[in-house]
C-alpha positions as MATLAB code, in Angstrom:
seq = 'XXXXXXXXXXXXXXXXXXXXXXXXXXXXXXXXXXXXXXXXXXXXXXXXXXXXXXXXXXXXXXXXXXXXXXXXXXXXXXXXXXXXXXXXXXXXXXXXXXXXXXXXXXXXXXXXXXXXXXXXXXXXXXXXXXXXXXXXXXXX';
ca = [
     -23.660   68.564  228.707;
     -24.532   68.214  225.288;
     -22.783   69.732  222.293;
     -24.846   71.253  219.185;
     -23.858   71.952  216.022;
     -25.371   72.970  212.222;
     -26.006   70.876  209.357;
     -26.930   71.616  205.533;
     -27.987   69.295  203.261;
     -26.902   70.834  199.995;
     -29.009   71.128  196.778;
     -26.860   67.935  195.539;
     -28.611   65.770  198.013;
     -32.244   67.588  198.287;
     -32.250   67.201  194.293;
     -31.141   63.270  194.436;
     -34.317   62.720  197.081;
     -32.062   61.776  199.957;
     -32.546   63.855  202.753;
     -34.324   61.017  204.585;
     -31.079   58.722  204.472;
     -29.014   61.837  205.361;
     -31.105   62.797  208.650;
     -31.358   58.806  209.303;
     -27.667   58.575  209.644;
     -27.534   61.682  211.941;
     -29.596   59.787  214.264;
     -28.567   55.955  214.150;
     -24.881   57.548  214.886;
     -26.738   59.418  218.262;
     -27.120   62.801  217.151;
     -30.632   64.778  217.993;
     -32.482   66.555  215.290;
     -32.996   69.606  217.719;
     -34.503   72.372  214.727;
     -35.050   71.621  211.150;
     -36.239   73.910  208.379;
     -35.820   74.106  204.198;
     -35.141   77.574  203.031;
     -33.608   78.650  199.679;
     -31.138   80.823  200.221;
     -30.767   84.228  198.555;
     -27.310   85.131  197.099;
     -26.316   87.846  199.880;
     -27.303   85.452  202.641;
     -25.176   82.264  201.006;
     -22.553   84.853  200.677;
     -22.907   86.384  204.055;
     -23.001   82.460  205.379;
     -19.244   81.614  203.560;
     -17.809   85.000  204.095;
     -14.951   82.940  205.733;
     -14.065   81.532  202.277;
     -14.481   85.276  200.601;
     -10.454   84.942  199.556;
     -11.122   81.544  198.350;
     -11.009   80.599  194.578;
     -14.410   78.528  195.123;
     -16.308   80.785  196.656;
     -18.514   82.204  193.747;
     -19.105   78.980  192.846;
     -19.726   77.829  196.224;
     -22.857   80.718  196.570;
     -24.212   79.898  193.122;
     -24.216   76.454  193.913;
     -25.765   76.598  197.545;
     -28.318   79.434  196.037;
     -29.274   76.933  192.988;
     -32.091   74.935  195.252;
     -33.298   74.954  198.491;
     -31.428   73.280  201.360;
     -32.413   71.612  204.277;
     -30.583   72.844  207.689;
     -30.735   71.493  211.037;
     -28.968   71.917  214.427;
     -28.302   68.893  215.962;
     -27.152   67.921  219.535;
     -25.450   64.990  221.116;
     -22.025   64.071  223.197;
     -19.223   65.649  220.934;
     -21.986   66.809  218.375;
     -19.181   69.095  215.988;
     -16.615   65.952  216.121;
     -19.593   63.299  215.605;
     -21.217   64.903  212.948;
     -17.800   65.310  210.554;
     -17.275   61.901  210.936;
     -20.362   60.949  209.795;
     -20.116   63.306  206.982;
     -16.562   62.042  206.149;
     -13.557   63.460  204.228;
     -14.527   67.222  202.305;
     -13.481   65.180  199.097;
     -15.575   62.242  198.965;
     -12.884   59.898  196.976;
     -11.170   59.982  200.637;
     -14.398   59.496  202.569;
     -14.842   56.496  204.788;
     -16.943   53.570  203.296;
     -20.928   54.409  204.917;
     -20.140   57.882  205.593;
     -22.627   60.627  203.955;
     -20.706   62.683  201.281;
     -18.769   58.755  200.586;
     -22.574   57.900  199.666;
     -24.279   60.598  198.340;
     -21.262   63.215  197.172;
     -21.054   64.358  193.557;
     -17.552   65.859  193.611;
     -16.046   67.678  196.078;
     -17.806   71.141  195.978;
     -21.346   68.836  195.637;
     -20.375   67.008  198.611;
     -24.071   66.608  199.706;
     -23.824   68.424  203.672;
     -21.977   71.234  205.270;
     -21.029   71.031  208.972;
     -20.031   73.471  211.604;
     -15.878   72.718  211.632;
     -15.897   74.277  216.121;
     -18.287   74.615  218.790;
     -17.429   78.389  217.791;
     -18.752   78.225  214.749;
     -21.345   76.060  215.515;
     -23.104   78.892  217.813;
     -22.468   80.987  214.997;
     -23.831   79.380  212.444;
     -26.994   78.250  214.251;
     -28.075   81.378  215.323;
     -27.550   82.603  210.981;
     -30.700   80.366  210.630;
     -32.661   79.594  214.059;
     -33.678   81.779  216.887;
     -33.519   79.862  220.215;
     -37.617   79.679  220.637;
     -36.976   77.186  217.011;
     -34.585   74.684  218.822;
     -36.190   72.034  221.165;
     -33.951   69.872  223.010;
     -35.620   66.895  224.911;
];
């Protein structure tokens, strides 16, 4: 049975024009784009979204920078999807990223690290249903 988890592109990457490459290596690597939407997130809902990181030193930053542009967010689906899709993100810091991974590619440091990705198939169910209702996902 396949696996689905959520993606964010981050304003990093929607702002260097690369969203394109990003969703291209989601599905050369076998990953499904199952839902897909934009939205600019408001500063409750990026703060409601990271509450796990409340206690964190980053965290302000983290909401002003995810609220500073729009995002692109998308579930996808595939064999393994929460596994799959961190390796093709690669390493959190991007100076430890895997050569042709996304963040080694498109990362600006490592809060700008270009995409977010559920980190458990708990989470991923979570996090999904913060930004799709199940009529938005099609799998096929």
């Amino acid at each position: 049975m396949p696996q689905k988890t959520l993606s964010i592109i981050k304003p990093d990457a929607v702002k260097k024009h690369v969203i394109g490459k990003i969703l291209q290596k989601f599905e050369e690597n076998g990953l499904k784009i199952i839902a897909l939407k934009m939205v600019h997130l408001k500063k409750e809902d990026a703060k409601k979204f990271y509450m796990v990181h409340k206690d964190k030193p980053f965290y302000e930053s983290l909401v002003e920078f995810m609220t500073s542009s729009p995002v692109v967010v998308q579930v996808l689906e595939g064999e393994n999807a929460v596994e799959k899709n961190r390796e093709i993100m690669g390493a959190t810091d991007f100076k430890k990223a895997k050569e042709g991974t996304i963040r080694k590619e498109f990362a600006t440091d490592i809060e700008k690290n270009a995409v977010h990705g559920s980190d458990s198939t708990q989470n991923a169910e979570i996090e999904i249903e913060f930004f799709f209702k199940k009529e938005n996902i099609f799998s096929y």
